[in-house]
C-alpha positions as CSV (number, residue, x, y, z in Angstrom):
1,X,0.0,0.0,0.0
2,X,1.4,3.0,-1.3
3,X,1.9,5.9,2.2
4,X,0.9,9.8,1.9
5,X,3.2,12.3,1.1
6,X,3.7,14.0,4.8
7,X,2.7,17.1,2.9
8,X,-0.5,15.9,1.6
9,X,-0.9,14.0,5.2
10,X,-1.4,16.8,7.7
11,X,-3.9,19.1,6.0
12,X,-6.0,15.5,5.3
13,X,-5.5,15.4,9.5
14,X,-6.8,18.7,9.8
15,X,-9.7,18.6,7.7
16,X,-10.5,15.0,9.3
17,X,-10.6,16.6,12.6
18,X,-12.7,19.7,11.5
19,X,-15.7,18.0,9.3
20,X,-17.7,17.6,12.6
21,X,-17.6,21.2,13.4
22,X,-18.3,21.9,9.9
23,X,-20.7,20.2,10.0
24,X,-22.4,21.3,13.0
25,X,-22.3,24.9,11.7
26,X,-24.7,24.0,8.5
27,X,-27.1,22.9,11.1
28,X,-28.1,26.5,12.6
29,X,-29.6,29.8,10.9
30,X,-28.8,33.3,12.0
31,X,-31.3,35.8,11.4
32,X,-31.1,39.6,11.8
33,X,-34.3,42.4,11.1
34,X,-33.8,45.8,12.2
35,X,-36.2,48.4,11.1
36,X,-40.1,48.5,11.4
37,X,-42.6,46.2,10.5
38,X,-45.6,45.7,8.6
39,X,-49.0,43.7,9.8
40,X,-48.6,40.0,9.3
41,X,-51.4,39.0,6.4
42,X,-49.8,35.3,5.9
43,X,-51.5,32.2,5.9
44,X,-51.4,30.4,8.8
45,X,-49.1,27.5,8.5
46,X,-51.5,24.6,7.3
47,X,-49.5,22.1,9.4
48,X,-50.2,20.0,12.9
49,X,-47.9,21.8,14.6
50,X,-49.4,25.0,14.1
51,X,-53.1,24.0,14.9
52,X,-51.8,22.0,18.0
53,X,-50.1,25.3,19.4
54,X,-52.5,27.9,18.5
55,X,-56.0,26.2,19.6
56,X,-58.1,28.4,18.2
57,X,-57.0,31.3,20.5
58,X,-53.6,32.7,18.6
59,X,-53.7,36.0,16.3
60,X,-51.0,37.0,13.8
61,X,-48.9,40.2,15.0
62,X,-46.0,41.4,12.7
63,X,-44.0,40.4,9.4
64,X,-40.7,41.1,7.7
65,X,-37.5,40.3,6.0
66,X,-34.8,38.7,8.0
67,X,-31.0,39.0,6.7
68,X,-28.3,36.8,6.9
69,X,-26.7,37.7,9.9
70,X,-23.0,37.3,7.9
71,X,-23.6,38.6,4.7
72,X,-26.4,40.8,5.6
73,X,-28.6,39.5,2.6
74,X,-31.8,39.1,2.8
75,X,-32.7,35.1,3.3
76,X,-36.4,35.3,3.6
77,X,-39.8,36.8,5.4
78,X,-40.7,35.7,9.3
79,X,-44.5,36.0,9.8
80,X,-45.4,35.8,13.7
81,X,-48.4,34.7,15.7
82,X,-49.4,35.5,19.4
83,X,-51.1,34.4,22.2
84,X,-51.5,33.8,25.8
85,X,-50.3,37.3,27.1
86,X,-49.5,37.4,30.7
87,X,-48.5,41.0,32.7
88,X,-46.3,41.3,35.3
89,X,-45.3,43.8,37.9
90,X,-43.2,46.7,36.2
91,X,-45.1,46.3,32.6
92,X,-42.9,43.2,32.6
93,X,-45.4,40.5,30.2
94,X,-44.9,37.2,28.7
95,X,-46.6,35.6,26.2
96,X,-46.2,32.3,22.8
97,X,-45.1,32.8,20.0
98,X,-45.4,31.3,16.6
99,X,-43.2,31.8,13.8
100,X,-42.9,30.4,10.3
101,X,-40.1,31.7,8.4
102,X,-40.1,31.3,4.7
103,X,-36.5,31.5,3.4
104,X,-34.9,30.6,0.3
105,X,-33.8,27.0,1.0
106,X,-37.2,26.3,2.6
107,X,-39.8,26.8,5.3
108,X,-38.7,26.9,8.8
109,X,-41.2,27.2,11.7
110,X,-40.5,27.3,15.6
111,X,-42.6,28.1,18.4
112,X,-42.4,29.0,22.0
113,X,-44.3,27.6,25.2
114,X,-46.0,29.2,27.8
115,X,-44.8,32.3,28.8
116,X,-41.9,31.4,26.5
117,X,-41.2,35.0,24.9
118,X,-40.7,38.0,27.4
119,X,-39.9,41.7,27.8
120,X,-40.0,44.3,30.0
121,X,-39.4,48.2,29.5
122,X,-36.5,50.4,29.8
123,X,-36.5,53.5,31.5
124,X,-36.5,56.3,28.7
125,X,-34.2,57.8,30.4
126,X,-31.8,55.0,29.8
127,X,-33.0,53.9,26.4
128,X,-34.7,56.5,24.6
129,X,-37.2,55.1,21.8
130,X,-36.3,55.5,17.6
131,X,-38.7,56.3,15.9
132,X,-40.6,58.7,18.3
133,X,-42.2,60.1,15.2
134,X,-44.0,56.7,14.7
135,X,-45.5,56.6,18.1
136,X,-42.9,54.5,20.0
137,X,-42.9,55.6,23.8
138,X,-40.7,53.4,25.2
139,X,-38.6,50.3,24.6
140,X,-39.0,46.9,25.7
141,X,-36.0,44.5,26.3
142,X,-36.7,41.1,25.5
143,X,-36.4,37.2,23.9
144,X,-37.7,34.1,23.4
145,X,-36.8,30.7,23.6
146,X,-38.6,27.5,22.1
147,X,-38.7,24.5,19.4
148,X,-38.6,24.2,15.9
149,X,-41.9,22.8,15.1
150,X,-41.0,21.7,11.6
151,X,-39.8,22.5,7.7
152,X,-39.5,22.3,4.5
153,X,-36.2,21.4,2.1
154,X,-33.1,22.3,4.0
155,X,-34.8,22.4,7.1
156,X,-37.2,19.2,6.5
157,X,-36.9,16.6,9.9
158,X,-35.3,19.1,12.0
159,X,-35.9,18.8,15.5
160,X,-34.2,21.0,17.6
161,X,-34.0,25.1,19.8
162,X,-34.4,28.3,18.8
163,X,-33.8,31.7,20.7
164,X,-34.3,35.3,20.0
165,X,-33.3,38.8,21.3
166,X,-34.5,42.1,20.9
167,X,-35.3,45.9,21.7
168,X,-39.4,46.4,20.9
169,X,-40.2,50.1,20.7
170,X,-43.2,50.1,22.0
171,X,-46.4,52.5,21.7
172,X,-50.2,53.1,22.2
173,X,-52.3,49.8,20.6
174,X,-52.9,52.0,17.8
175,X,-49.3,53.1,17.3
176,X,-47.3,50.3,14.9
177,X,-48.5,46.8,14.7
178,X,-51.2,46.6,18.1
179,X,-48.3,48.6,19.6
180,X,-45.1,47.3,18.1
181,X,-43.8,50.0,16.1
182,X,-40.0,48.7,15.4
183,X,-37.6,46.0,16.1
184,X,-34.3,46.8,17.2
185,X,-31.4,43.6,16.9
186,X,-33.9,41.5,15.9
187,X,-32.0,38.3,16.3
188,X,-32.6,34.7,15.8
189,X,-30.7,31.9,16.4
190,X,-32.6,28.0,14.9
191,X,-30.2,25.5,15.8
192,X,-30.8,21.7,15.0
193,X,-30.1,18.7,17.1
């Protein structure tokens, strides 16, 4: 049997040793929106996993585009449904979220549990709003964390987490999207088992 040139042998090494983490990478999507967004008027996702989680009692809140958080090119649309709002002490709230996001290499959807998604506001003082002008009055701080509740091409079988972060500017229910008038950081991190 005929040996590998040491030269050829040690990159061969290396790229044995990286392919998991390669690997591993492929299996998550970063998302990024920043800006203000529009009413969501998409279907809601004719799937099991949608019908299970929204029982009758979810409503859809906001969509937009969401950018490749490397390249900063646009990968798709997110459309997001709500329900179960809870308050807390402080304006603090929680409250499930849906989200089906349609990106180039297929549909990706995820969902949180109860009380899954929450926020609370910043002083003003602190963290002025953007977008004043719009009818944001203050900002709420915020994330979720749940499941991906299915997909389409790329993302077909995957089971696995999902977590976002944000700033909300926040207004009167007739300011924005029932309040929401812009997301700040929107980020989303889908990551696959």
């Amino acid at each position: 049997m005929k040996k590998l040139p040491k030269l050829l042998a040690s990159p061969l090494v290396v790229l044995a040793a990286l392919a998991p983490a390669i690997a591993c990478a492929s299996q998550s999507v970063d998302l990024l929106f920043d800006g203000v967004p529009s009413a969501n008027v998409g279907a809601p996702p004719a799937t099991a996993a949608f019908a299970q989680w929204c029982e009758g009692a979810c409503f859809p809140t906001t969509q937009f585009p969401v950018y490749d958080v490397g390249t900063g090119r646009q990968r798709g649309m997110a459309y997001v449904w709500g329900k179960s709002f809870a308050f807390g002490a402080g304006g603090s709230l929680c409250f499930s979220e849906f989200i089906a996001f349609s990106l180039s290499e297929g549909k990706l959807q995820v969902m949180s549990g109860p009380n899954g998604t929450c926020g609370a506001p910043i002083d003003p003082v602190l963290k002025p709003p953007l977008h004043a002008d719009l009818g944001a009055l203050v900002v709420i701080a915020g994330g979720g964390d749940g499941v991906i509740a299915g997909g389409t091409g790329r993302f077909k079988g995957w089971t696995g987490t999902y977590t976002d972060r944000v700033f909300v500017g926040f207004g009167a229910p007739t300011s924005g999207v029932g309040g929401i008038v812009y997301y700040d950081q929107l980020w989303f991190k889908v990551t696959a088992d």
